[in-house]
C-alpha positions, -999 to 999 in steps of 0.1 A, spaced: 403 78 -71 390 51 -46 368 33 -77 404 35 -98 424 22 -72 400 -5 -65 399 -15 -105 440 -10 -107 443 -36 -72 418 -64 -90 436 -60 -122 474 -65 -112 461 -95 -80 442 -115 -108 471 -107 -137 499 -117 -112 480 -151 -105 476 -154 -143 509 -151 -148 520 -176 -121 492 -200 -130 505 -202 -164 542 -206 -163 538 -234 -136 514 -248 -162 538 -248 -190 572 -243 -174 567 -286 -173 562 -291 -208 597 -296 -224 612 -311 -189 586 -334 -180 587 -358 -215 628 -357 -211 629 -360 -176 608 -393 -174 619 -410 -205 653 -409 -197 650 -421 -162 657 -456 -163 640 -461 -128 611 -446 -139 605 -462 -174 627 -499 -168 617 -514 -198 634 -493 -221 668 -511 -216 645 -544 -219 626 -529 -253 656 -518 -267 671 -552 -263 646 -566 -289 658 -539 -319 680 -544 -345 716 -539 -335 721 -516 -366 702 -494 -346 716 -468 -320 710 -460 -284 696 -430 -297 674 -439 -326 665 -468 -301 648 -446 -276 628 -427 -299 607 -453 -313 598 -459 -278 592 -425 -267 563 -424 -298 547 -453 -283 547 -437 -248 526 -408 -260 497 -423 -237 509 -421 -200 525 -386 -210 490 -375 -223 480 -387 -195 501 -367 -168 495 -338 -185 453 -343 -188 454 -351 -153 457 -311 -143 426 -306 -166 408 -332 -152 409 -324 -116 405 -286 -128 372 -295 -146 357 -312 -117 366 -289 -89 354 -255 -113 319 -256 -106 325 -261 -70 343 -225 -71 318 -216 -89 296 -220 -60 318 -205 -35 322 -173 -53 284 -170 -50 283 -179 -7 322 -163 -2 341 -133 -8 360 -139 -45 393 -134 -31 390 -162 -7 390 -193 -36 418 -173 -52 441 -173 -22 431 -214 -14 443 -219 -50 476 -199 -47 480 -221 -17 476 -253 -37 497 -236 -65 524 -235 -38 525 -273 -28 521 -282 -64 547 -261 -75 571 -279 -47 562 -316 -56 571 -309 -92 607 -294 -81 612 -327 -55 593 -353 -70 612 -380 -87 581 -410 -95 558 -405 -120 532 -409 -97 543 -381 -77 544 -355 -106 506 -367 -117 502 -360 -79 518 -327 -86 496 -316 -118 465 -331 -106 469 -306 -76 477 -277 -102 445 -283 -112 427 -276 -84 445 -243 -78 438 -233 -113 404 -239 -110 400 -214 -78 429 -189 -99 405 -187 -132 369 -187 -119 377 -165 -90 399 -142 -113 373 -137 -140 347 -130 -113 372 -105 -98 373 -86 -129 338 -88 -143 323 -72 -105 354 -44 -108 355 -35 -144 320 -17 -158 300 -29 -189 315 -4 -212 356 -12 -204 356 -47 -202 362 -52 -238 393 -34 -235 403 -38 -194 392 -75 -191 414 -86 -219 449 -69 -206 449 -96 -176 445 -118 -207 480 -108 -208 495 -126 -175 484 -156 -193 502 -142 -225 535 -136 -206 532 -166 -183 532 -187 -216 561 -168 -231 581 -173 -201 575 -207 -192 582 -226 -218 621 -214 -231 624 -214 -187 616 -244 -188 642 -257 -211 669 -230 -207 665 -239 -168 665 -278 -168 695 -281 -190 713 -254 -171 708 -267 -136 681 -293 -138 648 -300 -126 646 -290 -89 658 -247 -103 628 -236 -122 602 -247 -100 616 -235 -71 622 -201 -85 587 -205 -97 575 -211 -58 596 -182 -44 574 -159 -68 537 -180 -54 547 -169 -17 553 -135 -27 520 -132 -37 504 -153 -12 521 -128 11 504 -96 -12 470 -109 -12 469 -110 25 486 -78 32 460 -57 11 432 -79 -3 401 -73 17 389 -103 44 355 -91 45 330 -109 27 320 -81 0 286 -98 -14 272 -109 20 245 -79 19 239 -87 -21 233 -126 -10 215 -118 17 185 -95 -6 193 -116 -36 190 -152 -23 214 -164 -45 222 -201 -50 240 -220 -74 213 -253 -78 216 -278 -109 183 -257 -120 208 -228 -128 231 -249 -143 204 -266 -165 195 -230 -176 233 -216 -182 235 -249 -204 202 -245 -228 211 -209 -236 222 -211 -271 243 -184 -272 265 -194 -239 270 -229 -255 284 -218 -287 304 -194 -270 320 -224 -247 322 -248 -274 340 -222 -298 362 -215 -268 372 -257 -261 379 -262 -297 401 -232 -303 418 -244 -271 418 -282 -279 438 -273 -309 468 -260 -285 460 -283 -257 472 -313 -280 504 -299 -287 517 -302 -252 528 -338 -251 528 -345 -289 551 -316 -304 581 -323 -278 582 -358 -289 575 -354 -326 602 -330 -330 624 -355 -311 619 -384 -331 615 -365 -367 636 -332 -369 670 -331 -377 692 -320 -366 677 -332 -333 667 -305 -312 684 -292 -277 663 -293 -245 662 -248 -244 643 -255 -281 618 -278 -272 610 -250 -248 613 -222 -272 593 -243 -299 562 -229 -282 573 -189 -280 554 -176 -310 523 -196 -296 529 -170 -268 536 -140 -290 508 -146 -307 483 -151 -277 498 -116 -268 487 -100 -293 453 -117 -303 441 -108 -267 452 -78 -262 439 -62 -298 413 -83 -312 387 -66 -283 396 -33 -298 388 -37 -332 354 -21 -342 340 -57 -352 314 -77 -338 329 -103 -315 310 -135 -335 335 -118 -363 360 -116 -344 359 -149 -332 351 -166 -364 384 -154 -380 401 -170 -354 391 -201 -356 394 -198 -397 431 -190 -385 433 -216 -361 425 -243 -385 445 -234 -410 476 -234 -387 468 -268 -373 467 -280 -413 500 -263 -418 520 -277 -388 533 -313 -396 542 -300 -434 574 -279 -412 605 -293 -417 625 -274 -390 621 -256 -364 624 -222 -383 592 -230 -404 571 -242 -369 576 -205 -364 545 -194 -389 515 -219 -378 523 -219 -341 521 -178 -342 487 -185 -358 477 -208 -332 486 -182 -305 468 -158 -323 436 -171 -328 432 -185 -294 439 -149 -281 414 -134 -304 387 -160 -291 393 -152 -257 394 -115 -259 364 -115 -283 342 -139 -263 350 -136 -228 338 -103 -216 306 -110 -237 298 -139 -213 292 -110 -187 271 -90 -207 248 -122 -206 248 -119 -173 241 -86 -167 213 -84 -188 191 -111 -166 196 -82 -140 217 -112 -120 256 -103 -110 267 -133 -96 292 -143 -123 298 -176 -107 285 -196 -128 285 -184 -160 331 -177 -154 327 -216 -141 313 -227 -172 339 -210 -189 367 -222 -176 348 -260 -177 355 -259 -213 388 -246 -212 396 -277 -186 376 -296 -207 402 -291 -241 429 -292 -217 423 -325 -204 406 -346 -235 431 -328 -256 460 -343 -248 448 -379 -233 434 -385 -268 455 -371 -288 479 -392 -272 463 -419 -279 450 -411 -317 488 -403 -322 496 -436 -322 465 -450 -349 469 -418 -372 506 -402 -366 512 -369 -356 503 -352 -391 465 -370 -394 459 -354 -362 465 -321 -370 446 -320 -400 418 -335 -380 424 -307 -353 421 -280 -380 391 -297 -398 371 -296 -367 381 -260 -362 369 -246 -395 336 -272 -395 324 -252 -364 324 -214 -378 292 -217 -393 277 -222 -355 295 -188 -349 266 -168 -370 242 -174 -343 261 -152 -323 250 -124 -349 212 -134 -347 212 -130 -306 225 -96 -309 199 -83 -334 177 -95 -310 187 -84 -282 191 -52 -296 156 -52 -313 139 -63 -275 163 -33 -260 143 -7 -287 112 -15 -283 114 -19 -247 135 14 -234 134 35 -263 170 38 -260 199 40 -281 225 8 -287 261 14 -291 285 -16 -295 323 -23 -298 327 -59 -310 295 -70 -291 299 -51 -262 264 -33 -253 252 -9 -233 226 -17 -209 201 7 -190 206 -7 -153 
């Protein structure tokens, strides 16, 4: 009872923070690009722009043609989370190894807290950048921290199924944040959502200190162990051929949602009609969610290896990302963004537990490093993604881009069939070495401690 009450506490604290993590993160997509562009004190030269058009044209079709040459500095507000988060992970991922894990996650539901606040207040855009940039260090402490949670509570042979259910906060924080988002800031404004979004931080804040443990758990292990995180280890994590396909698969599945962020809400602005209403531009993104849901909660159950697994999903991924731009309203976005949700689901839930298994088999169970690298390239899509694409919107159009998303996608399954070769090794060493039988789920193997 004490071991399943000590899994059942790690899985609902990191889930919770998954959640919360996630609808901050995209509870800001379809307010931020409206908020700022129709501020006239924040953007001035739109009055002075629009001045130079044709008077055939109106107010309205005015400010669109300016709002898809302002994809930039909204790229850029929105990288700026992923930025900061890429550069503070592998400084977590050194305090997970000297600290207990809780401690980074309850510094980063601090942060989360403040962040959350300067979004609901702040007015400039260089207080919002402010705002995402400190997102960014919170989710860095959330994610690492999390993952490690999981991976020292959850056993070899349940984390294909256990470790992709908190898979789910991130699945349900998505759903939520986005039609919140836009329901929210057309019902009463800017400041509502992210103060409701605060009120549920605290909570947790509160709930992590009340029954999350302050003792430093790996002291004793550190202590026999010696661990350290040097640039040695990270020079070794990075020439293993297996952990760099598996982060590279992982940023390019994500890049192809990351982009989407400040591009969609625009595109759909300036090219749909009817126009969309401020509640769609949120709800534009709920099948993404939906289909996250149920990529990472079932693609770890099937009995397929994971290199499979995770090749389907990005053959499904690229195909969607071809398939956006032909949409002509928002009833046929439905299809491809449901596809996007569902293979980045089905490359998390396939690939992430594996990156434990590596771990464990080096007899090493600091998963520091290996969760930091991990979520590097998850911050890494996140923030090129959508500075670039803001920026490559503007020389190709929104449609080029896409295609070029989904090209890249499908160009990198081939990599994916090293994954296979690893296995058969591994398995071949584990043979001849214990004499021992080798069972797998997806690529989830049993290892003689």
């Amino acid at each position: 009872m004490i071991n399943f009450n000590k899994k059942l506490t790690a899985l609902v604290t990191v889930y919770m923070m998954f959640l919360l993590d996630n609808v901050l993160l995209t509870v800001v997509v379809p307010i931020i690009p409206d908020y700022l562009f129709s501020n006239v004190l924040n953007y001035p030269n739109l009055n002075a722009t629009s001045k130079l058009r044709p008077e055939s044209l109106s107010p309205l079709q005015r400010k669109y043609e300016i709002l898809e040459k302002d994809n930039g500095p909204l790229g850029a507000l929105f990288a700026s989370k992923a930025f900061v988060q890429l550069a503070f992970t592998p400084f977590v991922g050194y305090l997970t190894e000297i600290l207990n894990n809780h401690v980074p996650l309850l510094l980063g539901s601090c942060n989360m807290l403040i962040a959350a606040i300067l979004f609901a207040y702040g007015n400039s855009y260089k207080t919002l950048v402010i705002a995402r940039a400190l997102h960014g260090t919170a989710s860095a402490a959330i994610a690492v921290s999390g993952m490690c949670i999981l991976a020292e509570n959850v056993n070899k042979e349940s984390r294909n199924k256990l470790m992709p259910l908190s898979f789910g906060g991130i699945a349900i924080g998505v759903l939520i944040g986005y039609p919140l988002g836009g329901a929210a800031y057309q019902l009463f404004g800017k400041t509502a959502p992210f103060m409701l979004i605060a009120f549920f931080i605290f909570v947790s804040i509160v709930l992590q200190i009340v029954f999350l443990p302050t003792t430093n758990l790996r002291t004793n292990y550190i202590q026999e162990e010696k661990l350290d995180l040097t640039c040695t280890q990270w020079k070794t994590l990075l020439k293993d051929k297996s952990t760099m396909i598996t982060g590279l698969s992982i940023c390019i599945c994500t890049s192809s949602m990351a982009i989407l962020e400040p591009c969609v809400p625009i595109w759909l602005m300036s090219h749909m009609y009817p126009k969309p209403t401020k509640w769609q531009l949120g709800a534009v993104f709920i099948p993404d969610s939906v289909g996250y849901l149920i990529g990472s909660h079932f693609a770890g159950l099937l009995p397929v290896q994971s290199w499979r697994i995770a090749l389907g999903a990005m053959v499904v991924t690229g195909i969607s990302c071809c398939n956006l731009p032909i949409a002509n309203n928002m009833t046929q976005l439905m299809v491809p963004h449901f596809g996007l949700g569902l293979g980045v689901g089905a490359i998390d839930a396939a690939l992430v537990p594996l990156l434990a298994n590596l771990v464990d088999e080096k007899g090493n169970r600091g998963y520091g490093p290996i969760y930091a690298f991990q979520q590097g390239a998850v911050a890494m899509a996140y923030s090129f993604g959508p500075l670039l694409a803001g920026q490559a919107v503007e020389i190709t159009g929104f449609p080029w881009l896409m295609r070029f998303v989904g090209f890249c996608n499908l160009m990198f399954c081939p990599l994916l069939v090293e994954l296979e070769h690893f296995n058969e090794s591994k398995k071949a060493l584990l043979l001849h070495d214990h004499g021992t039988s080798y069972s797998t789920l997806g690529t989830q193997r049993v290892f003689l401690n």
